[in-house]
TIKOL-185108 format. One record per residue (C-alpha): residue in three letters; x, y, z. Coordinates in steps of 0.25 Angstrom, whole numbers, padded with zeros to 4 digits, always signed. Layout:
! TIKOL-185108
alaXYZ
...
***
This chain:
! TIKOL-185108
unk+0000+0000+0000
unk+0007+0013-0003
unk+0010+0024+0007
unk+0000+0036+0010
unk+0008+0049+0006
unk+0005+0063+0011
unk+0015+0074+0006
unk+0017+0087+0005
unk+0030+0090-0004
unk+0038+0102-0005
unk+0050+0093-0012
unk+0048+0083-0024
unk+0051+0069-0017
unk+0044+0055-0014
unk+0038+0052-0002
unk+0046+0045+0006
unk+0042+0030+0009
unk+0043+0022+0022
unk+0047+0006+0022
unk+0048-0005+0034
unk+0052-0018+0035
unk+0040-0022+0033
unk+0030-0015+0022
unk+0021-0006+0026
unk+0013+0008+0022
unk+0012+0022+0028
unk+0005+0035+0026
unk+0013+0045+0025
unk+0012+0059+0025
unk+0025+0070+0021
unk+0028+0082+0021
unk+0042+0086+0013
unk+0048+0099+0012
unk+0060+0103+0006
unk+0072+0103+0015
unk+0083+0115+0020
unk+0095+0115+0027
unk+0099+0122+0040
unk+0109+0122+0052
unk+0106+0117+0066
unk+0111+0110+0076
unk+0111+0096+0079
unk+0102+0089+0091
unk+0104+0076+0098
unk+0092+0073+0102
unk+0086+0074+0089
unk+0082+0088+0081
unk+0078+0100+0086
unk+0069+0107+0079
unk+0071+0119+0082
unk+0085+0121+0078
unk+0081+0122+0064
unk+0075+0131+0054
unk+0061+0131+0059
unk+0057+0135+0044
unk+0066+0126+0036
unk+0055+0114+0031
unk+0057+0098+0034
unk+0060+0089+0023
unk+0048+0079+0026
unk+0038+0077+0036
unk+0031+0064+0037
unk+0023+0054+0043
unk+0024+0041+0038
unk+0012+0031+0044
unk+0015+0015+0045
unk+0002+0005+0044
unk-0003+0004+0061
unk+0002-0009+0069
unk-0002-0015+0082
unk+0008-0013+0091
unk+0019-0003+0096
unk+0029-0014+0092
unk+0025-0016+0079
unk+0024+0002+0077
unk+0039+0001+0083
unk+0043-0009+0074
unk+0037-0001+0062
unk+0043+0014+0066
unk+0057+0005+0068
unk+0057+0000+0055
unk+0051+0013+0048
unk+0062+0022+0054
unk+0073+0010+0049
unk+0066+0014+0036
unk+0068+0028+0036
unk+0083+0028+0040
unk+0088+0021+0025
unk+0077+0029+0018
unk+0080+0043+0024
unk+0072+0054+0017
unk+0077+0066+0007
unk+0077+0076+0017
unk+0083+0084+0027
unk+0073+0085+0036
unk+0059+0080+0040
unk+0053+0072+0048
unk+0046+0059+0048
unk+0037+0052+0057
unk+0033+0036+0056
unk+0021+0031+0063
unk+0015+0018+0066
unk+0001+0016+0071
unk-0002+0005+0080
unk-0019+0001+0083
unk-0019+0002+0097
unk-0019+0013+0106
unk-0007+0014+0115
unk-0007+0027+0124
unk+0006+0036+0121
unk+0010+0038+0135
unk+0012+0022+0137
unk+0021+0022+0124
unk+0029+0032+0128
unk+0029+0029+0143
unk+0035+0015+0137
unk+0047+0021+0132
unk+0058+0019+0142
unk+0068+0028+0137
unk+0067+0042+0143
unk+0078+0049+0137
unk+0071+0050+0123
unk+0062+0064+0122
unk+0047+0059+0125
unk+0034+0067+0122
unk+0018+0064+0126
unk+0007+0072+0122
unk-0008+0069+0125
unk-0018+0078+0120
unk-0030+0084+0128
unk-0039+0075+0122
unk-0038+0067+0107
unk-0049+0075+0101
unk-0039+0086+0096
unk-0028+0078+0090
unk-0030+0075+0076
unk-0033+0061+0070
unk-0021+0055+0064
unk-0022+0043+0054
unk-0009+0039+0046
unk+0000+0050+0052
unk-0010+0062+0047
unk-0023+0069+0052
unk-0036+0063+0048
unk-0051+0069+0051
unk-0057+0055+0051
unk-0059+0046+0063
unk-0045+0042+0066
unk-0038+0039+0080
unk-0031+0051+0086
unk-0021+0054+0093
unk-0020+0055+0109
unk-0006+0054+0114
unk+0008+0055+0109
unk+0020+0050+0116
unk+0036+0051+0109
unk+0051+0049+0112
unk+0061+0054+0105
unk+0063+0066+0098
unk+0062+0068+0083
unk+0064+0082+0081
unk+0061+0092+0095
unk+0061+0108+0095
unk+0068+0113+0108
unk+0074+0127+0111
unk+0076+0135+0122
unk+0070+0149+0116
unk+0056+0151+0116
unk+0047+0144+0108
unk+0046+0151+0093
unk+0041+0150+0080
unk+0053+0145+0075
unk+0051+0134+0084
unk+0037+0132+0080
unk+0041+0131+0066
unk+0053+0121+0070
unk+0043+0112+0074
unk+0033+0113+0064
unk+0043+0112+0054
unk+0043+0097+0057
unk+0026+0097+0057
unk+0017+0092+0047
unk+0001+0093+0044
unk+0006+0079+0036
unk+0010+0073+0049
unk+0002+0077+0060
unk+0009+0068+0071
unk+0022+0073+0069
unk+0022+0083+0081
unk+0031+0090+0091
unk+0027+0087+0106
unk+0031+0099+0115
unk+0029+0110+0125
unk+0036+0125+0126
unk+0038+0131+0139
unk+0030+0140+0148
unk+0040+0152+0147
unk+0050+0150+0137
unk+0058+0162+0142
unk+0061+0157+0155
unk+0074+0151+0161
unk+0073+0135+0157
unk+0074+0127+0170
unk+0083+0115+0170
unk+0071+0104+0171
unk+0066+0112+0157
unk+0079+0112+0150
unk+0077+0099+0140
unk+0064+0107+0136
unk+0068+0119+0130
unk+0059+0131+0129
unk+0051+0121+0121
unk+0051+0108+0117
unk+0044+0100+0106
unk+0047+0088+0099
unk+0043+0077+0089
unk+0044+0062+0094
unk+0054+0054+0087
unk+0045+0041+0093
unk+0031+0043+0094
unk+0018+0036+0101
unk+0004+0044+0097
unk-0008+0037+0103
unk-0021+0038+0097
unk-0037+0036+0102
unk-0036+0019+0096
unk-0020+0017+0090
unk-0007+0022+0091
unk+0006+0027+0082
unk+0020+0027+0085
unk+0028+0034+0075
unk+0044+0039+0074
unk+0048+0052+0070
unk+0060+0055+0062
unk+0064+0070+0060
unk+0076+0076+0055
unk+0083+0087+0048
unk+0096+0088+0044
unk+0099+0103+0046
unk+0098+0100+0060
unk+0110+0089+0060
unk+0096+0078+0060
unk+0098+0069+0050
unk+0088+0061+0045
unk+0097+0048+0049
unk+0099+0053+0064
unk+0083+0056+0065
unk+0081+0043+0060
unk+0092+0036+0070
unk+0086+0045+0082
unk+0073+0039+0080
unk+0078+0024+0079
unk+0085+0027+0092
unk+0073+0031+0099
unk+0062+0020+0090
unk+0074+0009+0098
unk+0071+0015+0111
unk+0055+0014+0109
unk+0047+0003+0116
unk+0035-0003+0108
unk+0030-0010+0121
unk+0018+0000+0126
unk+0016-0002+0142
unk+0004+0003+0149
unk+0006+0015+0158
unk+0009+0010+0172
unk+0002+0019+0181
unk+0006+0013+0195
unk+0017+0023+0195
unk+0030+0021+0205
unk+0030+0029+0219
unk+0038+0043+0218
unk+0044+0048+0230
unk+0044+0063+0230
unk+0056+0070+0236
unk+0050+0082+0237
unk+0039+0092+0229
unk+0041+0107+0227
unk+0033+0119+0222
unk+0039+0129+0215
unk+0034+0140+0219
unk+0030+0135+0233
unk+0016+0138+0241
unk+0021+0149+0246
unk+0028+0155+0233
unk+0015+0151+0228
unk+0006+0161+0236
unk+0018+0171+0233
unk+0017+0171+0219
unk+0000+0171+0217
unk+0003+0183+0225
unk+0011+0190+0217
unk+0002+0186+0203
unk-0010+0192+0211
unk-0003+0205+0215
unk+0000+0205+0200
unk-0013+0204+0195
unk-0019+0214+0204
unk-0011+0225+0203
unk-0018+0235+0195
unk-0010+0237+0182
unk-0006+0223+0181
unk-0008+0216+0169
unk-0007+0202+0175
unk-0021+0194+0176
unk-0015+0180+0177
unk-0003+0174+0180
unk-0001+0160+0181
unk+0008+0154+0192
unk+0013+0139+0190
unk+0020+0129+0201
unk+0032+0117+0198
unk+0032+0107+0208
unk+0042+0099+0210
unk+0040+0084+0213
unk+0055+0075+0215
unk+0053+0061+0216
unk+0064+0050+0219
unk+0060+0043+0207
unk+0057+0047+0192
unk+0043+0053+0189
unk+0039+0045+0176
unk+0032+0059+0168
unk+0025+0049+0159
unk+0019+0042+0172
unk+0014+0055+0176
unk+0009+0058+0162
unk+0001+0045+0161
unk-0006+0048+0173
unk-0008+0064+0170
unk-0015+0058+0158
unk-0025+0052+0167
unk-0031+0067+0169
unk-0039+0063+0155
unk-0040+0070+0141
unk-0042+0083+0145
unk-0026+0086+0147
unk-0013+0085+0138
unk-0003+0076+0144
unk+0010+0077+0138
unk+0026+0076+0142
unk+0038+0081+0135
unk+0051+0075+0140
unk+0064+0080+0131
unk+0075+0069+0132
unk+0081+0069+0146
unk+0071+0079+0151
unk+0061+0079+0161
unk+0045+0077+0156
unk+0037+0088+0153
unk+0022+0081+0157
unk+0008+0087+0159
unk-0007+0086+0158
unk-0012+0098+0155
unk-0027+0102+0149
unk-0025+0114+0143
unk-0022+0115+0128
unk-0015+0128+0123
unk-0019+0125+0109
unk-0022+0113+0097
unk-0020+0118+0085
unk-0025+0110+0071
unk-0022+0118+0059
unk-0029+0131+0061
unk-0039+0127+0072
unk-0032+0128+0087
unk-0040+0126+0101
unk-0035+0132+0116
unk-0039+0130+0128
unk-0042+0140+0140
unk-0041+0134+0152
unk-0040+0140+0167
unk-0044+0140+0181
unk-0043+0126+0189
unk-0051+0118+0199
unk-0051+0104+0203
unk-0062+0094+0199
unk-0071+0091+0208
unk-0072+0077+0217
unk-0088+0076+0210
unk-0095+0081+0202
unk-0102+0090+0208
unk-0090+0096+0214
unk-0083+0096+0200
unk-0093+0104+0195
unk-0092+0113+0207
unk-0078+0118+0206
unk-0080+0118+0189
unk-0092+0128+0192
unk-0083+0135+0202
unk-0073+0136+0193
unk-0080+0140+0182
unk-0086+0153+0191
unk-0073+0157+0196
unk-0071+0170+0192
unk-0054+0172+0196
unk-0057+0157+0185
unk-0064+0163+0175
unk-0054+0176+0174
unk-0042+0167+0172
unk-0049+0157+0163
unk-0054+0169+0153
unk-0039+0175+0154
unk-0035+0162+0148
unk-0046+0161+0139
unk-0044+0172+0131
unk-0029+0173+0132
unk-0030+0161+0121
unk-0043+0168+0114
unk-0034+0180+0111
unk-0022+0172+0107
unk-0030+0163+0097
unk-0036+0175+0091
unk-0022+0181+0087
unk-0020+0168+0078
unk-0035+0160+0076
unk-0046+0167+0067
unk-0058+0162+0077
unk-0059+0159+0092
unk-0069+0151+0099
unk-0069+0149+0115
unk-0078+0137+0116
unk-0079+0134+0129
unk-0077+0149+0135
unk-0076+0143+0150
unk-0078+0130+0154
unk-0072+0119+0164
unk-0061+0110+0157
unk-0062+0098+0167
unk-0049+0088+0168
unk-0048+0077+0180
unk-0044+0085+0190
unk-0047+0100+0188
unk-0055+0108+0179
unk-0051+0123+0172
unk-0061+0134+0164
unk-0058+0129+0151
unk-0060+0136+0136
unk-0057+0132+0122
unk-0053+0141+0111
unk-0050+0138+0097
unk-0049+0143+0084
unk-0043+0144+0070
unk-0028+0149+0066
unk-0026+0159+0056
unk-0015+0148+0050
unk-0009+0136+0057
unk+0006+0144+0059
unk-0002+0151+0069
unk+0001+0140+0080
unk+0014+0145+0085
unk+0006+0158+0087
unk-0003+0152+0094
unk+0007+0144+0104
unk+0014+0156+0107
unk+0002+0165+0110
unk-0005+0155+0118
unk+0006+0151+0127
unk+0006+0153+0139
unk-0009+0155+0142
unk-0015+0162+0154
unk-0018+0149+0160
unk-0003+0147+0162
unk+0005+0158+0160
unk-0007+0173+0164
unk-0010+0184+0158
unk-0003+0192+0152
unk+0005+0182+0147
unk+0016+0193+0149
unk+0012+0198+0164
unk+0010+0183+0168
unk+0023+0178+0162
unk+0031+0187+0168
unk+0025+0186+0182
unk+0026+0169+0181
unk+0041+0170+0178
unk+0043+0180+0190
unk+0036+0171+0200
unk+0039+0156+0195
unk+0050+0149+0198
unk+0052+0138+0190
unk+0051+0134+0175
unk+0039+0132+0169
unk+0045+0127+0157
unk+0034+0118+0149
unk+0023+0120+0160
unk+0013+0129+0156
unk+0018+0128+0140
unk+0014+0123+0126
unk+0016+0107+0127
unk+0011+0101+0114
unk+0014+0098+0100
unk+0015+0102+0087
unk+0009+0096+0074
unk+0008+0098+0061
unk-0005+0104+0061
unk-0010+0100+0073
unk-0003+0107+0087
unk-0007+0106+0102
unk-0002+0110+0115
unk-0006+0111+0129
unk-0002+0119+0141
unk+0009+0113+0147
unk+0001+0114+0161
unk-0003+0101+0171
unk+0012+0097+0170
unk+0025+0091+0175
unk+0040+0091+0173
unk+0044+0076+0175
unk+0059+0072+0176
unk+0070+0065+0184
unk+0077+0076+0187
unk+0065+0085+0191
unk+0056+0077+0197
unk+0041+0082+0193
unk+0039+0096+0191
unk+0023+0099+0192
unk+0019+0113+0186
unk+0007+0121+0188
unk+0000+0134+0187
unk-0011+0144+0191
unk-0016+0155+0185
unk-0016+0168+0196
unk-0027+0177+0193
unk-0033+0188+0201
unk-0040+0181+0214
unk-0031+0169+0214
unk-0029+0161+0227
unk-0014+0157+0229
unk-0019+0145+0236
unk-0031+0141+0227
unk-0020+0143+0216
unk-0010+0134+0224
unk-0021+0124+0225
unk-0024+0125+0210
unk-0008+0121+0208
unk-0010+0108+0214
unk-0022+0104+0208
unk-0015+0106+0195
unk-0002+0098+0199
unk-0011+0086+0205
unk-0010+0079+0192
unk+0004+0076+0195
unk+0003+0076+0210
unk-0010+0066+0209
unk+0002+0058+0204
unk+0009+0057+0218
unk+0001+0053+0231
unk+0009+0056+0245
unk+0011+0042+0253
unk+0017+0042+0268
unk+0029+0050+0270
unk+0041+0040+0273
unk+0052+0045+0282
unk+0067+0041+0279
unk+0074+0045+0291
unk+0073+0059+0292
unk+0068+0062+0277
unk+0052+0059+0273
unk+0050+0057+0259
unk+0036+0059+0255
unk+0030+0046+0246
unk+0021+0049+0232
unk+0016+0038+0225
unk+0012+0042+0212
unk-0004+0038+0209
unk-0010+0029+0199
unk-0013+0037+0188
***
């Protein structure tokens, strides 16, 4: 049966075609551009992206679709003998990037894939989206309107190209990335997150992110509502000093370290003793700082009218935190968050569970959320209704809500032709609390329009204030300690699909820094230190939900308090 082809051509050539050792038909679909040199410098870990001409064109982008199998074994096998392939038919280009994929009918959950890799040296990514009804169908490596399975999760190791730099995110940068994006290949995406203030010192615990950090896996896991891929991306470009044979032997390496036995996720996680756990700032720093903001807001000429203040605690334990552990059980929280973890090579994990969506963008249409003000759920029902009502009528609430709310209307004007707020207030519920909640969407003047729209919208009101200005500069005078991703874009970029959420509900998980908990309250006129105190801890249960205290033990003189982390 002869291959699918979808191209677009800039150059006169013949599609490239694909054999194993075994015969066997994909779809594919290409796009080729005509090559040009340029000088950069090398990368060990693969390519960075960003060290290039952000404008210069790819020789080919491709997807190249093998016939579905049963088992992860069997798509193992196939993506081993494909790449064999690839290395003694290399490709007349200087650039591109190729990604093979293999279906496989059953439905294996991302997170168990990736948290059967052993190997945690290797660059590993997760994203999980708020709910499946706004990723597109995929069949055969492209978008399809008809009733096809879509994509829920995507787990990858490895690195096939990555963007990292240590200025602020640009539109260089944007066009770095997308320079290695396709409308042909929807699946070939960069998985990242910027940081919160890009400006700011870098702490040590930040460093292996960068100001930003994105990259496309060179092994990748997606799970879909009934089945499952995984595929292996090869990107090179030789201006970079990236052959096409190193991209290839990069990915071998990293295919030989993959496992193809899938295990369950065991959720009888191992006791954790915790050495210590400290807040930065502390309770009474705490009061000293809402005090401050207040007296800002108050004061007749000033501009401020929110600021919002965040918290890292610090949790050391004698033994590892496993970050995909936690991840598994944050995803127990349900549909209504984005769970994702960014971990560069020898780096500690970026991990969250966060509901709120910055933006979704397909083609010209794009979609935020406002979301604001907390309380918990309720123990009933009637009781959960209770505090929503409550919630709903609090006027100090409502004024921070509608800050938010129209912040995002204003910015989507500036880019989109038509706006519509549906709902204008309502309670966005989630396990354990609930938030005023509106949606906003509407329709871009031209797709370029994203990076406008990234820019502008971060950071909200509901994690930065407002002004933005005011707010930014009060944050950096009273906090003491890095943000870095918290509170940022943490996404991805397709080809002419992009999402991202706010980086909020999360973690920094490592060896060397223990857990490192962020969260944050917005300070508006009549705020209550304490009731914003409270708020913090509600926010961060997620993670501490995770750790119960047992009986304190006394070693001679020393008593070590005992926390064994909960079934999920």
């Amino acid at each position: 049966m002869a291959a699918k082809h979808c191209i677009a051509s800039f150059v006169d050539m013949e599609s490239m075609k694909c054999t194993i050792y075994t015969p066997t038909v994909y779809a594919k679909q290409s796009l080729h551009f005509g090559t040009q040199r340029y000088n950069n410098q090398f990368c060990s870990l693969s390519m960075n992206g960003c060290q290039g001409d952000p404008r210069a064109p790819i020789g080919t982008i491709e997807t190249r679709t093998f016939p579905a199998v049963r088992t992860p074994a069997l798509a193992t096998d196939y993506l081993n003998s494909a790449i064999l392939d690839m290395k003694s038919n290399p490709p007349p280009f200087d650039s591109g990037i190729i990604r093979l994929e293999v279906p496989i009918q059953q439905r294996i959950e991302a997170l168990d894939w990736l948290r059967s890799q052993s190997h945690n040296l290797l660059p590993r990514c997760f994203f999980s989206g708020r709910n499946p009804s706004n990723v597109s169908c995929i069949e055969n490596g492209h978008s399809s309107n008809e009733h096809h399975h879509k994509l829920v999760s995507v787990a990858g190791i490895g690195s096939a190209v990555f963007f990292r730099h240590l200025h602020p995110f640009s539109l260089d940068d944007w066009c770095a990335i997308k320079r290695f994006l396709s409308k042909k290949c929807p699946l070939i995406r960069a998985y990242g997150a910027i940081r919160f203030n890009a400006k700011a010192d870098i702490a040590s615990e930040w460093e292996a992110f960068g100001s930003f950090y994105f990259t496309v896996p060179q092994v990748e896991f997606d799970e879909f509502e009934g089945s499952s891929m995984i595929a292996a991306t090869v990107a090179w470009d030789s201006a970079l000093s990236w052959t096409y044979g190193k991209a290839v032997s990069s990915v071998q390496a990293t295919m030989w370290q993959v496992s193809s036995v899938v295990k369950r996720l065991n959720k009888d996680a191992p006791q954790a003793i915790v050495l210590s756990q400290t807040h930065i700032p502390n309770k009474i720093s705490w009061d000293s700082a809402v005090r401050r903001a207040l007296d800002m807001i108050n004061r007749k000429n000033s501009m401020l009218i929110k600021v919002v203040l965040a918290r890292s605690s610090r949790v050391l334990t004698t033994v590892d935190i496993d970050p995909l552990m936690w991840l598994s059980c944050l995803q127990i929280e349900g549909d209504n968050a984005y769970a994702f973890c960014l971990q560069p090579p020898e780096s500690p994990a970026f991990i969250g569970n966060t509901p709120e969506r910055l933006f979704y963008r397909d083609r010209l249409s794009i979609s935020s959320d406002a979301l604001a003000g907390t309380r918990a759920r309720g123990g009933s029902k009637s009781l959960d209704i209770q505090i929503g009502n409550d919630l709903l009528s609090s006027p100090k609430d409502h004024h921070e809500f509608t800050v938010v709310r129209e912040y995002i209307r204003r910015k989507l004007e500036t880019v989109c032709s038509s706006i519509l707020i549906e709902p204008e207030k309502a309670l966005r519920k989630l396990p354990r609390v609930q938030h005023l909640y509106a949606q906003l969407t509407g329709t871009l003047e031209k797709e370029d329009d994203e990076f406008k729209i990234l820019s502008s919208l971060h950071p909200t009101p509901a994690v930065c204030g407002f002004p933005t200005k005011e707010a930014r500069v009060l944050i950096a005078e009273t906090e003491m300690f890095d943000r870095g991703l918290y509170a940022g874009p943490v996404g991805w970029f397709g080809g002419g699909e992009s999402e991202f959420a706010v980086g909020i509900r999360s973690a920094l998980v490592g060896k060397d820094v223990g857990a490192l908990i962020y969260a944050g309250t917005g300070i508006v006129e009549g705020s209550n230190a304490a009731l914003e105190w409270q708020e913090l801890e509600l926010k961060t249960s997620q993670f501490t939900k995770l750790m119960k205290l047992a009986p304190l033990l006394t070693r001679g003189e020393n008593r070590i308090a005992v926390q064994k982390v909960a079934d999920c």
